[in-house]
TORKOL-4160 file (C-alpha; in steps of 0.2 Angstrom, whole numbers, padded with zeros to 4 digits, m for minus):
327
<pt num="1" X="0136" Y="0019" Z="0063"/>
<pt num="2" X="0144" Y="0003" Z="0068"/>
<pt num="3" X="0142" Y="m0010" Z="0057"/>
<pt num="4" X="0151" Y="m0023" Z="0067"/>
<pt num="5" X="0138" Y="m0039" Z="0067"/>
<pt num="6" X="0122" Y="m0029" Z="0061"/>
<pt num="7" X="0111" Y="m0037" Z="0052"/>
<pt num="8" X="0108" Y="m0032" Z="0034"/>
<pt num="9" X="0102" Y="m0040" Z="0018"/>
<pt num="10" X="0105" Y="m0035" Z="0000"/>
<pt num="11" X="0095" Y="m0039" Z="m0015"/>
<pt num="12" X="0100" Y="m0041" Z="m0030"/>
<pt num="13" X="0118" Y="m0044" Z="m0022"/>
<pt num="14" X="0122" Y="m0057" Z="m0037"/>
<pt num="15" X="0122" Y="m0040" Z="m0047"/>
<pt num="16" X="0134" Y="m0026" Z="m0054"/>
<pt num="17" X="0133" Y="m0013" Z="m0039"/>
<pt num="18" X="0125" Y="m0028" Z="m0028"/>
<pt num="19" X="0138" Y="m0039" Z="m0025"/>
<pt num="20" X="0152" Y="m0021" Z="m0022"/>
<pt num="21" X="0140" Y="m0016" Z="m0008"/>
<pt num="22" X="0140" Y="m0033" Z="m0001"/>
<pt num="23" X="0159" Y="m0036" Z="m0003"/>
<pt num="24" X="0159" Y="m0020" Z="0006"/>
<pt num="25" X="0148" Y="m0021" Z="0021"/>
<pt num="26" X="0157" Y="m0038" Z="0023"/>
<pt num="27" X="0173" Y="m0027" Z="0026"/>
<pt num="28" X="0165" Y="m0017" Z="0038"/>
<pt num="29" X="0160" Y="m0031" Z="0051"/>
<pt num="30" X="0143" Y="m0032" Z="0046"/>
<pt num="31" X="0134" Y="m0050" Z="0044"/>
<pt num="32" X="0128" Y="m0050" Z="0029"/>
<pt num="33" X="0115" Y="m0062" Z="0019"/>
<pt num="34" X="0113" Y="m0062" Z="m0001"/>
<pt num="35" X="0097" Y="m0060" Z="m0009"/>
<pt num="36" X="0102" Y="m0069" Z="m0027"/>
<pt num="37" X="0090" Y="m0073" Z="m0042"/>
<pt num="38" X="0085" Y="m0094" Z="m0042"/>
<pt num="39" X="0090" Y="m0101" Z="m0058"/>
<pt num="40" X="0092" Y="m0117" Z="m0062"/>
<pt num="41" X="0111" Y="m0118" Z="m0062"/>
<pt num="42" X="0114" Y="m0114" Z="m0047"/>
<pt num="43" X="0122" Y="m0097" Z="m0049"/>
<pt num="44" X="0127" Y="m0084" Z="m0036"/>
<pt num="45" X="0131" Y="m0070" Z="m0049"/>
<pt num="46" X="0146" Y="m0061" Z="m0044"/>
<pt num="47" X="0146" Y="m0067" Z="m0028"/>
<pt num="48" X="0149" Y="m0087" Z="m0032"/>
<pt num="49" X="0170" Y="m0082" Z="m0036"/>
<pt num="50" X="0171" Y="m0069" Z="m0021"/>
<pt num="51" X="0184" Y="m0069" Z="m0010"/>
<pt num="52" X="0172" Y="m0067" Z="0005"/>
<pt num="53" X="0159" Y="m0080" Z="m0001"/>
<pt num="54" X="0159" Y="m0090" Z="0015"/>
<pt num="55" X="0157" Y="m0075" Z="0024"/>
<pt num="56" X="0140" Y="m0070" Z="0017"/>
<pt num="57" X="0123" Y="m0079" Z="0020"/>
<pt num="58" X="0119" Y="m0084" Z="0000"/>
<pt num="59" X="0099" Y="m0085" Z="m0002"/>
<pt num="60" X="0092" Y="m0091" Z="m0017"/>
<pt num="61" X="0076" Y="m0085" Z="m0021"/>
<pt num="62" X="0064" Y="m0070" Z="m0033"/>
<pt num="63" X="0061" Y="m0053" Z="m0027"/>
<pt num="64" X="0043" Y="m0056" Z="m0035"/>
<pt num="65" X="0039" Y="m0070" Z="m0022"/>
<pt num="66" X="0034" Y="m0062" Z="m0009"/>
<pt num="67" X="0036" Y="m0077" Z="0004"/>
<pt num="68" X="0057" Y="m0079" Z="m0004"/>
<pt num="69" X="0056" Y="m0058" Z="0000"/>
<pt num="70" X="0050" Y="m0061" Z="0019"/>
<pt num="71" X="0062" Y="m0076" Z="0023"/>
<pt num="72" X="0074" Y="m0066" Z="0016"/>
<pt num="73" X="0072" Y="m0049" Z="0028"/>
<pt num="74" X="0063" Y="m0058" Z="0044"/>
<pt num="75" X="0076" Y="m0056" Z="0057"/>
<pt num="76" X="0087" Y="m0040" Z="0049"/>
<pt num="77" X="0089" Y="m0024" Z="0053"/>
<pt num="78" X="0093" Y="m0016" Z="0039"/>
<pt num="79" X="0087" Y="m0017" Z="0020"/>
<pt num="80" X="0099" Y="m0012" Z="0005"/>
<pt num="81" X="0085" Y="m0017" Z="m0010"/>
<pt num="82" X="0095" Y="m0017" Z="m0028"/>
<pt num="83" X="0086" Y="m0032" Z="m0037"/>
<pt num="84" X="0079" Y="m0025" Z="m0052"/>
<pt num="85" X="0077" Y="m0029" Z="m0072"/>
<pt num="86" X="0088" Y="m0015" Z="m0079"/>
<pt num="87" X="0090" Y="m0017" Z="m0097"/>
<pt num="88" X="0082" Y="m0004" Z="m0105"/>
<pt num="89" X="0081" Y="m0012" Z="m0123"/>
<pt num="90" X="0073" Y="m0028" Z="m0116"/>
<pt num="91" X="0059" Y="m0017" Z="m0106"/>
<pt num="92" X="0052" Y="m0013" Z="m0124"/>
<pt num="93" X="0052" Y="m0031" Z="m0128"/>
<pt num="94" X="0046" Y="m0038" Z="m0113"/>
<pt num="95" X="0038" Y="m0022" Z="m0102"/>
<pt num="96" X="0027" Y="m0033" Z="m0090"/>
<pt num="97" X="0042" Y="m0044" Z="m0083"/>
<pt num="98" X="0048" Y="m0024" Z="m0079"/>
<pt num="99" X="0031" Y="m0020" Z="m0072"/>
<pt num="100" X="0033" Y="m0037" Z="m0058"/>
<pt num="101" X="0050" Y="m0036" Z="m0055"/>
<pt num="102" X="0054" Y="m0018" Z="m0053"/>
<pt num="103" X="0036" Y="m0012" Z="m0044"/>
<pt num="104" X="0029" Y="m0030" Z="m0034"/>
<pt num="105" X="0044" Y="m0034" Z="m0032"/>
<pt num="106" X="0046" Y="m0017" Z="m0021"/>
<pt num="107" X="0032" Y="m0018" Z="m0014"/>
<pt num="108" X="0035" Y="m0037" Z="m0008"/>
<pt num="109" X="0051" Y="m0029" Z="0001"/>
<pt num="110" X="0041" Y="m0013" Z="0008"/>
<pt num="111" X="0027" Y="m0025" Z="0016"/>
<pt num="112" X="0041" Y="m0037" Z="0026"/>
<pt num="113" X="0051" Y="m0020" Z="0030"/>
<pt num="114" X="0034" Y="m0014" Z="0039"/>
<pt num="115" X="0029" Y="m0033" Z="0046"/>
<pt num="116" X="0047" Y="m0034" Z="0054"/>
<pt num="117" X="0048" Y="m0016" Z="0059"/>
<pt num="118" X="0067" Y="m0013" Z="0050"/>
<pt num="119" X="0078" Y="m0001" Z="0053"/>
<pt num="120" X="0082" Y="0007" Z="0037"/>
<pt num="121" X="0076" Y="0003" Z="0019"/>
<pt num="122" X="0088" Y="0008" Z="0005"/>
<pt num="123" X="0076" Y="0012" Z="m0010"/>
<pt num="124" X="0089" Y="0010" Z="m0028"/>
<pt num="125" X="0082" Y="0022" Z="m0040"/>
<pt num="126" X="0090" Y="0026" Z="m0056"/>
<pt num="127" X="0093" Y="0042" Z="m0064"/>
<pt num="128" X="0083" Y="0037" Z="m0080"/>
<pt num="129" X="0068" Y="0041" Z="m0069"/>
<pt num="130" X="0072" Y="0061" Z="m0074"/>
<pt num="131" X="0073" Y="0055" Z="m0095"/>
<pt num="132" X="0080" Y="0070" Z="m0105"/>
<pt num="133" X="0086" Y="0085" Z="m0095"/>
<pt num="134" X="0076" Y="0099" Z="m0094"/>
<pt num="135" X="0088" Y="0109" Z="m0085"/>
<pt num="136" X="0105" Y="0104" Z="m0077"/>
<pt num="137" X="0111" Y="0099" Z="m0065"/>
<pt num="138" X="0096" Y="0090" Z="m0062"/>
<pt num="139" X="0091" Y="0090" Z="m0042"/>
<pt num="140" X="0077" Y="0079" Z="m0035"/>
<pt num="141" X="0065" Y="0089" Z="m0040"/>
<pt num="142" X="0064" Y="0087" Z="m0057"/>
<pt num="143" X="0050" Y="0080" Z="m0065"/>
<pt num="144" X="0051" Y="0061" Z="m0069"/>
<pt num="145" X="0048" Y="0055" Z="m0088"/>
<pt num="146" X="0045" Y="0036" Z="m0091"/>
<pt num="147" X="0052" Y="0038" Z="m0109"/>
<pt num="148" X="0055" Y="0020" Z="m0106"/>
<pt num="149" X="0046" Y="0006" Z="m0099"/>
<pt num="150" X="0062" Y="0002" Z="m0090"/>
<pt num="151" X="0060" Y="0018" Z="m0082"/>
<pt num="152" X="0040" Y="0020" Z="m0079"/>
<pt num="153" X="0044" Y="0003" Z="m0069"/>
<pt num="154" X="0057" Y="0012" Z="m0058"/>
<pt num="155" X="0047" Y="0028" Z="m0055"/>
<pt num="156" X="0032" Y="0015" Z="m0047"/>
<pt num="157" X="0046" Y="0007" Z="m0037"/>
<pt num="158" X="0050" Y="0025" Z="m0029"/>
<pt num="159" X="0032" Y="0032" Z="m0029"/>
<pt num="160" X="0028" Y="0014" Z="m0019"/>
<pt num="161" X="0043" Y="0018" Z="m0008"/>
<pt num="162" X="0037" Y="0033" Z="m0005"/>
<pt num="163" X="0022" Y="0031" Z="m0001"/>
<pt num="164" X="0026" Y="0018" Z="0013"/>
<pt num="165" X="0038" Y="0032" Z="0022"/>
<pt num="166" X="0022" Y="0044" Z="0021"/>
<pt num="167" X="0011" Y="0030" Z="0024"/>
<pt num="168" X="0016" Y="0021" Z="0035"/>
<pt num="169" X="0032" Y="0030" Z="0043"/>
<pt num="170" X="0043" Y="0014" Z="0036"/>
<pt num="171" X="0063" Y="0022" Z="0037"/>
<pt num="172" X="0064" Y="0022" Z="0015"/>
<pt num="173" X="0079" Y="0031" Z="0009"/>
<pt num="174" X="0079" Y="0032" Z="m0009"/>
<pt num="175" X="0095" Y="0034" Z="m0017"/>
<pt num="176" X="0096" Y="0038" Z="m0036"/>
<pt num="177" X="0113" Y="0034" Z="m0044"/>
<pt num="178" X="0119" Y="0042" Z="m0060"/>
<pt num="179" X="0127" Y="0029" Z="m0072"/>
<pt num="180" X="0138" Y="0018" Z="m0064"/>
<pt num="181" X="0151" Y="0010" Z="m0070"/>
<pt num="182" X="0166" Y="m0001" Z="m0065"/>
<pt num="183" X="0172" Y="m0020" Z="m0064"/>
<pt num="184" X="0160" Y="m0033" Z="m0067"/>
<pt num="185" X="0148" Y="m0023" Z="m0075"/>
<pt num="186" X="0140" Y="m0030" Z="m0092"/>
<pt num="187" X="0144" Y="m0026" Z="m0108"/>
<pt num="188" X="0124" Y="m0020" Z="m0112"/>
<pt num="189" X="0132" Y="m0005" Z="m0103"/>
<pt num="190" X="0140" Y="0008" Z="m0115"/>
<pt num="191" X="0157" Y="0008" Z="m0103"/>
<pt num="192" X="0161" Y="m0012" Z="m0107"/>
<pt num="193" X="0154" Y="m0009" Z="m0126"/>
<pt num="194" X="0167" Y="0005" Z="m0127"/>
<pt num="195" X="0182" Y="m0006" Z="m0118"/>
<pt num="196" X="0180" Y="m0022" Z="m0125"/>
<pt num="197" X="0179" Y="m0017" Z="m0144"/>
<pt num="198" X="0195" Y="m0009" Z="m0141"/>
<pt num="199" X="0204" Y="m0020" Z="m0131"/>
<pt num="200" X="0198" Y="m0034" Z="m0147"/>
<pt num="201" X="0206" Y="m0022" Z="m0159"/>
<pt num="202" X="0188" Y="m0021" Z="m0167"/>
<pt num="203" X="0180" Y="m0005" Z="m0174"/>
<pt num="204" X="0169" Y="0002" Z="m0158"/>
<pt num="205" X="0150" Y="m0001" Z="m0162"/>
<pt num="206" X="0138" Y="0013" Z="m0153"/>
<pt num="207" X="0122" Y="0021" Z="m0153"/>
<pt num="208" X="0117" Y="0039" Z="m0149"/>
<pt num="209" X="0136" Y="0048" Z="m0149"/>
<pt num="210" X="0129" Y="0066" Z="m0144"/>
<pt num="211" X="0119" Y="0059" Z="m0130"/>
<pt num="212" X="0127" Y="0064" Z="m0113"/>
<pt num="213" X="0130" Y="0056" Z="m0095"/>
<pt num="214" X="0133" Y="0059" Z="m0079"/>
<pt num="215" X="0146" Y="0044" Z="m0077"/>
<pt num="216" X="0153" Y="0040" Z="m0056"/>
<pt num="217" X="0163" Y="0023" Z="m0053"/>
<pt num="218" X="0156" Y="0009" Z="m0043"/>
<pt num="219" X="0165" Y="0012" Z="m0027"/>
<pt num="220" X="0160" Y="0031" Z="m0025"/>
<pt num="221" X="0141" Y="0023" Z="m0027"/>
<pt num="222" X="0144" Y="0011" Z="m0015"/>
<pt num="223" X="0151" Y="0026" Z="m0003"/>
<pt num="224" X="0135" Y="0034" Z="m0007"/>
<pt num="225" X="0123" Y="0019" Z="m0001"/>
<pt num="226" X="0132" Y="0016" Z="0015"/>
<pt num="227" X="0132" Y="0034" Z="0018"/>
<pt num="228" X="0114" Y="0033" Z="0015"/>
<pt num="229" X="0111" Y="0019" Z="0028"/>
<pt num="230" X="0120" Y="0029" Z="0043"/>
<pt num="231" X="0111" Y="0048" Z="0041"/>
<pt num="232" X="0097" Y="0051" Z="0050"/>
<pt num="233" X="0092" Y="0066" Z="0040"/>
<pt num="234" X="0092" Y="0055" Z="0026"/>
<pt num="235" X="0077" Y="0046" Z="0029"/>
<pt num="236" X="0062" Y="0050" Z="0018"/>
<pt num="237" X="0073" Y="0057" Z="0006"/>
<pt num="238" X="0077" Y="0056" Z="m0012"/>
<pt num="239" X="0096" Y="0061" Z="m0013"/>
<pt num="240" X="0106" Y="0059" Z="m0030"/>
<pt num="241" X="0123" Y="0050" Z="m0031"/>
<pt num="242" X="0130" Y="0059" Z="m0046"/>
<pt num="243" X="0147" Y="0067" Z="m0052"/>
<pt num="244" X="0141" Y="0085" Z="m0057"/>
<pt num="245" X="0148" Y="0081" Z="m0073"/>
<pt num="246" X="0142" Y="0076" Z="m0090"/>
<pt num="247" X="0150" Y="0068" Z="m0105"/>
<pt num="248" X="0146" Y="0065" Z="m0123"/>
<pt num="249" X="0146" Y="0046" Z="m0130"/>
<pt num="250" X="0158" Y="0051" Z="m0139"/>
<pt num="251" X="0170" Y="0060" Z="m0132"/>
<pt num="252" X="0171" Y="0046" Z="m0118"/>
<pt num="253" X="0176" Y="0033" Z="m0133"/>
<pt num="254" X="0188" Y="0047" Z="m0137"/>
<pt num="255" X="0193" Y="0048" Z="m0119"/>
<pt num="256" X="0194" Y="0027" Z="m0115"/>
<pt num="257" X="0201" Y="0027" Z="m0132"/>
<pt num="258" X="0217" Y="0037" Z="m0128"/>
<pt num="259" X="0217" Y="0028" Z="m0110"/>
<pt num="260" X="0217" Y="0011" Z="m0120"/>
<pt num="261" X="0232" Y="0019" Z="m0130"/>
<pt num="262" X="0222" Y="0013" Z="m0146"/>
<pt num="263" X="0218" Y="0019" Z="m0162"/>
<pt num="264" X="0199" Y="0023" Z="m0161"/>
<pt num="265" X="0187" Y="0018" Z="m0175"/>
<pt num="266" X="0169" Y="0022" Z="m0173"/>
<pt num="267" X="0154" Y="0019" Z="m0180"/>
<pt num="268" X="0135" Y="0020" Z="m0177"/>
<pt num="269" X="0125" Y="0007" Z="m0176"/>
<pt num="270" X="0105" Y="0008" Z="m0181"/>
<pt num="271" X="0102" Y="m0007" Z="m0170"/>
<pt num="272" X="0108" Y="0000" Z="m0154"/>
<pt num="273" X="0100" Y="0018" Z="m0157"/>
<pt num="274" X="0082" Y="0019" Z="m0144"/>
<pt num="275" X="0066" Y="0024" Z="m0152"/>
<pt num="276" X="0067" Y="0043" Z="m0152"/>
<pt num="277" X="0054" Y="0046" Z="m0140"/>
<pt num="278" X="0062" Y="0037" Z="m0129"/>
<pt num="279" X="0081" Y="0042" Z="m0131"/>
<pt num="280" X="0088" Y="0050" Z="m0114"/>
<pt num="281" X="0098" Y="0064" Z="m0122"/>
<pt num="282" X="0105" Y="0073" Z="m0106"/>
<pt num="283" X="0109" Y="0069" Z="m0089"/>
<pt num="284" X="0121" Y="0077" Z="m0076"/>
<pt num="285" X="0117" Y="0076" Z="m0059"/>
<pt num="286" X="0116" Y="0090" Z="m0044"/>
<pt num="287" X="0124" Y="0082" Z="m0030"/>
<pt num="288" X="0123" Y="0096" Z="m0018"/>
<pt num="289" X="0109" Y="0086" Z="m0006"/>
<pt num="290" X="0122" Y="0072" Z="m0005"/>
<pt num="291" X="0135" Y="0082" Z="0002"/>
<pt num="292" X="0122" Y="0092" Z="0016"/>
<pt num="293" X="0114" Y="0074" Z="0021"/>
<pt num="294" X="0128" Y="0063" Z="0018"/>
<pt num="295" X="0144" Y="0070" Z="0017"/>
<pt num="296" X="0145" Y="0063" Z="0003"/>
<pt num="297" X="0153" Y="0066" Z="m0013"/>
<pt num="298" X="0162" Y="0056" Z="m0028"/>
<pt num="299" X="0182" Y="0051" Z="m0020"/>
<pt num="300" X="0187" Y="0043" Z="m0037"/>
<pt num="301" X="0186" Y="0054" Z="m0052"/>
<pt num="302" X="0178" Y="0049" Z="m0072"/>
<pt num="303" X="0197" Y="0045" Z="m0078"/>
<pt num="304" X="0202" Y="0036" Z="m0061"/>
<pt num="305" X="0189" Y="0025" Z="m0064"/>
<pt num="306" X="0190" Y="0021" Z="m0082"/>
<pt num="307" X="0207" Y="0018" Z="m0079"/>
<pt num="308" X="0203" Y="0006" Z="m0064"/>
<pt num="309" X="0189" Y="m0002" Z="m0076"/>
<pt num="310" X="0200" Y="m0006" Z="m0092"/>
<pt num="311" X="0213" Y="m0014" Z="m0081"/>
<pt num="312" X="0199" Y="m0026" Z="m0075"/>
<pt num="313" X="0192" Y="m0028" Z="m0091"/>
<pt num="314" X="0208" Y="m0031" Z="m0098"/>
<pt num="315" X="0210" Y="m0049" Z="m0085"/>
<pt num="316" X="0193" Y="m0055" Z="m0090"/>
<pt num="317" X="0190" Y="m0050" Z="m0107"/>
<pt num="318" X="0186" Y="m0071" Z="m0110"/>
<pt num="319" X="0171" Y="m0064" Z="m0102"/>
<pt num="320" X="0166" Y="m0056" Z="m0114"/>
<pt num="321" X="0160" Y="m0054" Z="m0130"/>
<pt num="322" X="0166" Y="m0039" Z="m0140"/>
<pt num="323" X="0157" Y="m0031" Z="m0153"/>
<pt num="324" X="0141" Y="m0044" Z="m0151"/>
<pt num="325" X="0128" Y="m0031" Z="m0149"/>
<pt num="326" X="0115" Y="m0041" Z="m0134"/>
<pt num="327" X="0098" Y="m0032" Z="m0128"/>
């Protein structure tokens, strides 16, 4: 595909992953405008200190308004939808804010994709959606588990997606990233928890330690989106973005630890431990449909990242606040 001057929008670009995608369809010629959440003081997310800023359309506005979504996709061609509540401890606090954001909020993009007949919508799933492994790798036909409200909120978001290609024959591509990580990601991510209690010389507080992840750095997922966008065979798919590789809790402290070149004191924390029902105890993804669909397939591997991501954090660890457990 050539991305010179089309027309896409990103939701959610403020974000994490968000503002990498747009920072990167910038790179690639594409005119891009920002879907960022209205507060009150004005904030951009991410993309208020980026070096492209006055290169992206910036719209302030709420994926649950469905008149802030329309005005937002009228006139492109293509969709990359990535707002979302993702904070799986808050969606036990707070499940119905989940419930809007996640599923209406969906829907109020799926509804002005159809009214202005685009191109391609790019459905963001998460691995959460599978919960606790019942065999690995996992492919995309696992069965889903809510085992958090987070979660059930992002398996509506998919179903509704889903339903709109079968539907409706609206383009939806639903991608489903394992756990990202890399610069500018929160510290309510385990990543940045790990990183920042060491860099502050402070004993590393966790939760589950035997839990495992399937762990791929930001700029592979963003390969994987953009991939996504340009295949034809990938429309009406679901397609994993995932490293084929899983790791314990604890053995990535011991691995960012060693990376750090710090001495590693851990401990567990009662207050960051998920109810047990609702505790993901294995992920690792099956990337195989990536690579026949896409071509796609992680470039940067888990200690590349890391060491990408410690180096970041190390420049903005005033950012932060280590040790200061937030839900």
């Amino acid at each position: 595909m050539n991305w010179n001057k089309k027309k896409v929008l990103v939701t959610g670009a403020g974000g994490f992953i968000g503002s990498h995608l747009t920072e990167r369809l910038v790179e690639l010629g594409a005119d891009v405008r920002a879907l960022v959440h209205y507060n009150a003081l004005g904030s951009q997310g991410w993309l208020g200190a980026s070096k492209y800023k006055k290169e992206i359309s910036i719209l302030a506005g709420d994926i649950c308004d469905r008149d802030s979504v329309m005005n937002s996709v009228k006139d492109r061609e293509i969709v990359f939808h990535l707002a979302a509540l993702i904070a799986i401890p808050y969606s036990y606090h707070s499940p119905a804010s989940y419930i809007r954001t996640n599923i209406e909020g969906t829907l109020n993009v799926l509804q002005s994709a159809r009214l202005f007949n685009i191109e391609r919508v790019l459905q963001t799933s998460t691995s959460e959606v599978y919960g606790t492994a019942r065999y690995v790798p996992i492919d995309e036909g696992h069965p889903l588990q809510g085992q958090s409200p987070y979660s059930a909120s992002k398996i509506g978001a998919d179903k509704i997606a889903e339903s709109f290609y079968l539907s409706f024959e609206t383009p939806v591509v639903t991608v489903r990233p394992f756990n990202t990580f890399g610069p500018r990601q929160s510290a309510r991510a385990v990543i940045p928890t790990i990183i920042t209690q060491l860099l502050a010389d402070k004993e590393v507080h966790l939760g589950n330690l035997h839990a495992t992840r399937d762990l791929n750095y930001v700029s592979n997922t963003v390969d994987g989106f953009i991939a996504a966008a340009e295949s034809k065979k990938a429309i009406g798919q679901t397609i994993n973005l995932g490293s084929n590789r899983e790791i314990s809790i604890k053995d990535l402290a011991e691995l960012i630890a060693s990376l750090c070149g710090k001495p590693l004191q851990l401990k567990t924390d009662s207050a960051r431990l998920r109810p047990s029902g609702s505790e993901v105890e294995q992920l690792m993804a099956d990337n195989r449909k990536a690579l026949e669909l896409l071509d796609w397939s992680p470039r940067l591997s888990l200690e590349e990242g890391l060491e990408k991501t410690i180096s970041w954090i190390g420049e903005h660890l005033d950012s932060y606040r280590p040790g200061e457990y937030t839900i």
